[in-house]
N, C-alpha and C positions, 0 to 999 in steps of 0.2 A: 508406586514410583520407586525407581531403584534406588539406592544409598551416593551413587553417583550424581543422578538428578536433583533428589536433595541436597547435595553440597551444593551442586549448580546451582539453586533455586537462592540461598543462602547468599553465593556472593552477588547473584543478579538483583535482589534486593536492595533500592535507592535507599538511598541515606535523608539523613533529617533534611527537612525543609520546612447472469442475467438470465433470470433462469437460463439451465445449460444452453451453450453454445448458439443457441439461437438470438447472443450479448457482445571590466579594469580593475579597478579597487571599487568598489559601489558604498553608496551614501549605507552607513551602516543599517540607520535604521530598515533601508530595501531589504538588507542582505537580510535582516535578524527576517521577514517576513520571509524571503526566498526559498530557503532552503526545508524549512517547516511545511510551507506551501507544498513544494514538490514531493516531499516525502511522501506524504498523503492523497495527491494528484489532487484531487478536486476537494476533496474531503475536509480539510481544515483551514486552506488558504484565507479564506475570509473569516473565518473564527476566529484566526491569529490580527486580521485588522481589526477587528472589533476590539478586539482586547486591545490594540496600538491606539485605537480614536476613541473611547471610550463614551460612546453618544449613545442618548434617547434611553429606555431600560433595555436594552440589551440582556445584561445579567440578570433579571428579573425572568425575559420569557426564556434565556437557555435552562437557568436553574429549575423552574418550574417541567422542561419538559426531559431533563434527567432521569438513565435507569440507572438502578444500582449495578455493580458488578463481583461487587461480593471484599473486602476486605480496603475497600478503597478511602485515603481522607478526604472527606470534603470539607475540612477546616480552611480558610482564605490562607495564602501566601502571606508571611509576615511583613514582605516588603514586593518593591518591583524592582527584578534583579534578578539574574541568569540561575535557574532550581539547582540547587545541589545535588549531587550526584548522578547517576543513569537514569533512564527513562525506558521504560518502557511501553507501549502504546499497540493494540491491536484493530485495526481498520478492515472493514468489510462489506463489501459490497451487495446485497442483496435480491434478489428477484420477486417481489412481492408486487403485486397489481395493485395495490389499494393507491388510489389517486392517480392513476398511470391514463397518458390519454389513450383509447380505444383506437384512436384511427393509427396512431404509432403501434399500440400492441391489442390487433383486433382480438387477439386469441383469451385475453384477459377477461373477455367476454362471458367464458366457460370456465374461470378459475377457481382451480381446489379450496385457494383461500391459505393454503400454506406459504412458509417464506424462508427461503433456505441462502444460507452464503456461500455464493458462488464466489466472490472472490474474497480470500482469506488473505491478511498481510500482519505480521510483526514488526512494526516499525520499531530499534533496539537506537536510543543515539549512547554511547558510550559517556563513564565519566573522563574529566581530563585526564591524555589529552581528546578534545570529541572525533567520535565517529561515528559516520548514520549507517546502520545497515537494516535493510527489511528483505524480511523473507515472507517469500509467497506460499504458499501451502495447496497444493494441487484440492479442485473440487473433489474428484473422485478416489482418493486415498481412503485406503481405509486404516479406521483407528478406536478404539476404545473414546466414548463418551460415558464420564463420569452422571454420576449421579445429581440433577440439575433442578432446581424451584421450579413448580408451576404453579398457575395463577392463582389456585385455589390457597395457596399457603404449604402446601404439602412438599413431596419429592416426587421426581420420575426416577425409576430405578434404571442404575447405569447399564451401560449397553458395552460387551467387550468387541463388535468388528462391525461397526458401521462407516458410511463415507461421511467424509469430515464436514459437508453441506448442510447435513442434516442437524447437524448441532443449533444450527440459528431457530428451526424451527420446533426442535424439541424444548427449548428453555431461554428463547432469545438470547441477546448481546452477551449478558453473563454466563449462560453456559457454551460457546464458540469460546468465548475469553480462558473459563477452567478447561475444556478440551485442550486449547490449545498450551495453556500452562502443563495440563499431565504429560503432554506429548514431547515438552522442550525443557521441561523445568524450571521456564521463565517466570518470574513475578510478574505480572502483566498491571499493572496501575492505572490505566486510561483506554478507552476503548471509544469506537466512532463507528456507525453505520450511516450506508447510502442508499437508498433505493432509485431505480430508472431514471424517475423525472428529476430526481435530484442533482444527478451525473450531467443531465441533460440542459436542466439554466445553469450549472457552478461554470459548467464550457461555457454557455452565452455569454454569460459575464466575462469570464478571463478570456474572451474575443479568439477561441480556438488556439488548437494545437497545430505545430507542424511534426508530421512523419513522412516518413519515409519507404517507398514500395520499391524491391527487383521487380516487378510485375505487376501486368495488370492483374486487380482482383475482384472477383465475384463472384458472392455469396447468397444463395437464395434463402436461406435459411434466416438470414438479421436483415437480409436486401440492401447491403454493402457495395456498392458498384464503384473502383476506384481505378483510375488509370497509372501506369507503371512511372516515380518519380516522385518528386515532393508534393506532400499536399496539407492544405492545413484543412482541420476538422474541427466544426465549429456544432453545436446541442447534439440533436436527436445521432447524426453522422458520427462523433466521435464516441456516444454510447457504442452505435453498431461496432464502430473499430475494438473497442476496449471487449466482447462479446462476441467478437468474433475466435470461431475455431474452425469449422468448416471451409476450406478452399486455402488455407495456410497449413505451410509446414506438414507434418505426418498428419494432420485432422485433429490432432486433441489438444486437452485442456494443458499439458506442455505447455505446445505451442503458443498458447492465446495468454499466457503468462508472460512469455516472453514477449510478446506483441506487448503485453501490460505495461513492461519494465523499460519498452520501446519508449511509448506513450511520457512516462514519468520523467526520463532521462529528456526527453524533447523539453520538457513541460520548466524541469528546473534550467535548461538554458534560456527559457522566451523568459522565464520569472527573471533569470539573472541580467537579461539584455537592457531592463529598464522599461520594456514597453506596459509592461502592467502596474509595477510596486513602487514606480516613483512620480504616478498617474493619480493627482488626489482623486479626482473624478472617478475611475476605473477600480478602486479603493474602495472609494463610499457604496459605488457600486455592487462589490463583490462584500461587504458589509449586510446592504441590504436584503442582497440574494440569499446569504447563508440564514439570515433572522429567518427570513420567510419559510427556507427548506425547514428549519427545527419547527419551526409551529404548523406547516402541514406534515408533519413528520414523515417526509422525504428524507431526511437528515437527524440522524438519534444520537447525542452525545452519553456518554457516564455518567456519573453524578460527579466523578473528579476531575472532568473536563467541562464543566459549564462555567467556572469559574474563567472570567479574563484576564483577571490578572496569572494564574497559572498557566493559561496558553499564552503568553507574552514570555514569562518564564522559560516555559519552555522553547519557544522560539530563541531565544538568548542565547540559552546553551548552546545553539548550532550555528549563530550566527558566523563565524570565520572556518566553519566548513568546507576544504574546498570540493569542487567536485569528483576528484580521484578518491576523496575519505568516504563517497558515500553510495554505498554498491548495493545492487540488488540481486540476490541469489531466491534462488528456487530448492527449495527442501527436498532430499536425494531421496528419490522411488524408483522401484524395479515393479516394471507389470507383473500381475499377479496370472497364476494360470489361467490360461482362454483371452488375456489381453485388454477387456475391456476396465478393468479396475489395476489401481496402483498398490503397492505397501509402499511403507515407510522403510528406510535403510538407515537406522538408528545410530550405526556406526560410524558411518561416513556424517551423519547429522552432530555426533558426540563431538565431534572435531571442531565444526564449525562454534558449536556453544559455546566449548570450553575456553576456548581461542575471544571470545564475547564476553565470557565471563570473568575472564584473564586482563580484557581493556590491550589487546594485542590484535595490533594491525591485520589483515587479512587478505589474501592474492586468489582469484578466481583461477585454477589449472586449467578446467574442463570448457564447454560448447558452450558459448553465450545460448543457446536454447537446446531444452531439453527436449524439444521436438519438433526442429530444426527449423521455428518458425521465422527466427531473422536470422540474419549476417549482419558482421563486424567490418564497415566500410571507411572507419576511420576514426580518429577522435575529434574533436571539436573545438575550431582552429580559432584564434584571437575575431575573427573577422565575422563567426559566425558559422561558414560553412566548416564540412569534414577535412580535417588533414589527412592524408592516407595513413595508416600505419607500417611501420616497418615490417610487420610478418602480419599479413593479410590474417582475420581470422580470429588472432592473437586478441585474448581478453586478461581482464584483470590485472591493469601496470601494477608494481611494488608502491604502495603509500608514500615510502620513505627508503632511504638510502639503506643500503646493505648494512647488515648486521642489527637490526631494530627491532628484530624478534620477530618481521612478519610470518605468520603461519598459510603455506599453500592448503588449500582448501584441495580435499580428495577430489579428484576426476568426475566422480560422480552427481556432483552440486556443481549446477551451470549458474547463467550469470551472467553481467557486464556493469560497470560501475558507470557513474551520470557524466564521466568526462568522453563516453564509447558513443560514435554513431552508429547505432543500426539500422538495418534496411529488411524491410517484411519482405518472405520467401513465398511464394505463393505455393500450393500443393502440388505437387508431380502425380 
């Protein structure tokens, strides 16, 4: 790691406390769940109520079904109250057939047995004042994997140019976690995996998403068939969405990122409207759902995230987030020769870090997608639907008023922050 990265690493440090492509002012307590929820789309929303309702042994079965990730505390919070300093968390979505129904993935049938993360996320919320930004990490990028534990107690020896998917199945959750630490210099603290069916009840529960299509689309490949306008996506349907690449945008994993970051920006406005977080019902619901993901291990938390009181914590930190503070970018890659693989553009990446590890606002310049799977059709109006934007297109408003230090993020790191509506592009 460079002497650079190092320092990064340093001040990122908190303070004490599918398979491919074939995949107004609110009651505080809403808000403290809202925004935690959305970061992580499906992924934590009900682990952060559990830690709010603190029923039945909960912390009993997430503790019990905790990995480790290598350097993390699992000492309880001394109190219940917003964690001190930064956070950082890595979220990952996985392709693993184990428990997955057949008639949804007949192909599972004939399964290697391996399990790779297909979708990679750094969820960073800044210390005061907060800001949530996650970055998404292309499947296919290639990058050095560190030296990772296997089961037997020993080491795999590191690898220096493999794609970044492979990390989940060479050394599970904790070696995707140090990959992605060598790659950004982040201290990474908390980590979360999801597999298929898990994606697929955390939607049943939160009663579907609404997105948004230019066109009609369909995809033989996830069996997708969606007509052109709004539609809300409820299990199995909004897996296909999230996993889809084929019949979007230029066809690649780009694209189906930005379809991701589509998804998530949708996901933190129905959180924020009230129809899910101020729903006891809908709550206890999405409670039960997530118990059930951890113990058929759909759903794999850390060992420093099965604590509730520390996802309540952390939910606090973000709770007066608005939605311009909390953007999702795409980690800057250039195809490599022949096209079908990514590198990394470490330069243009150095930028965004340091601007992170600085706790310094940040403006998206470049393409809400990196392979041009959605369009920027407006932001998201008091009432609900899009307002237009003054310069069609145009992503990334300033946080805050001129002179505040925001840093524009190089051209190259696309994007759109959770107050942007976008609309899915179909393929040409």
């Amino acid at each position: 790691m460079s002497a650079r990265h190092n320092a990064k690493a340093t001040k990122f440090r908190r303070q004490p406390v599918a398979r491919h492509g074939e995949l107004t002012s609110p009651h505080p307590i809403r808000q403290v769940f809202t925004i935690l929820a959305a970061i992580v789309a499906v992924v934590l929303v009900s682990t952060t109520a559990i830690g709010g309702f603190y029923v039945w042994d909960a912390a009993r079965s997430l503790d019990e079904n905790g990995v480790a990730i290598g350097g993390e505390e699992t000492q309880l919070p001394p109190h219940i109250g917003e964690i001190e300093g930064g956070v950082n968390m890595l979220v990952v979505g996985t392709d693993s057939c184990e428990g997955q129904d057949l008639k949804l993935f007949p192909r599972c049938a004939h399964d290697d047995g391996g399990e790779r993360n297909d979708v990679t996320m750094l969820v960073h919320i800044s210390d005061a004042p907060r800001r949530v930004t996650v970055v998404s990490f292309p499947r296919d990028m290639i990058v050095p994997i560190p030296s990772c534990k296997n089961p037997d107690g020993g080491s795999y020896p590191a690898m220096s140019a493999q794609m970044i998917n492979v990390s989940y199945s060479y050394g599970g959750l904790g070696c995707s976690v140090a990959t992605v630490e060598g790659l950004t210099g982040v201290d990474i603290q908390f980590a979360a995996a999801i597999r298929w069916t898990g994606v697929i009840n955390m939607s049943d529960a939160i009663g579907g998403v609404d997105v948004c299509l230019s066109d009609d689309i369909k995809d033989s490949h996830t069996g997708l068939d969606l007509k052109k306008g709004e539609q809300t996506l409820v299990g199995a349907q909004a897996l296909q969405f999230l996993r889809i690449r084929h019949g979007i945008g230029d066809g690649s994993d780009l694209g189906r990122i930005s379809n991701q970051q589509q998804f998530m920006s949708s996901l933190v406005r129905k959180l924020q409207s009230g129809e899910v977080l101020s729903n006891y019902p809908a709550l206890l619901n999405l409670a039960n759902t997530a118990i059930r993901q951890v113990n058929e291990k759909q759903l794999v938390l850390s060992e420093s995230l099965t604590s509730p009181q520390r996802m309540v914590q952390i939910a606090m930190a973000v709770a007066d987030v608005p939605y311009k503070d909390i953007v999702f970018v795409q980690y800057p890659t250039v195809y490599a020769p022949g096209g079908s693989r990514v590198l990394p553009v470490s330069s243009a990446a150095d930028v965004l870090f340091t601007a992170l590890s600085e706790n310094k606002p940040i403006r998206v310049t470049g393409e809400a997608s990196g392979g041009n799977g959605v369009t920027v059709v407006g932001e998201a109006g008091s009432e609900g639907g899009p307002t237009p934007t003054a310069t069609p297109g145009a992503t990334g408003q300033p946080t805050q008023g001129a002179g505040d230090g925001t840093v524009d993020l190089p051209s190259q790191i696309t994007g759109q922050s959770a107050n942007e509506v976008t609309c899915t592009v179909a393929q040409r």
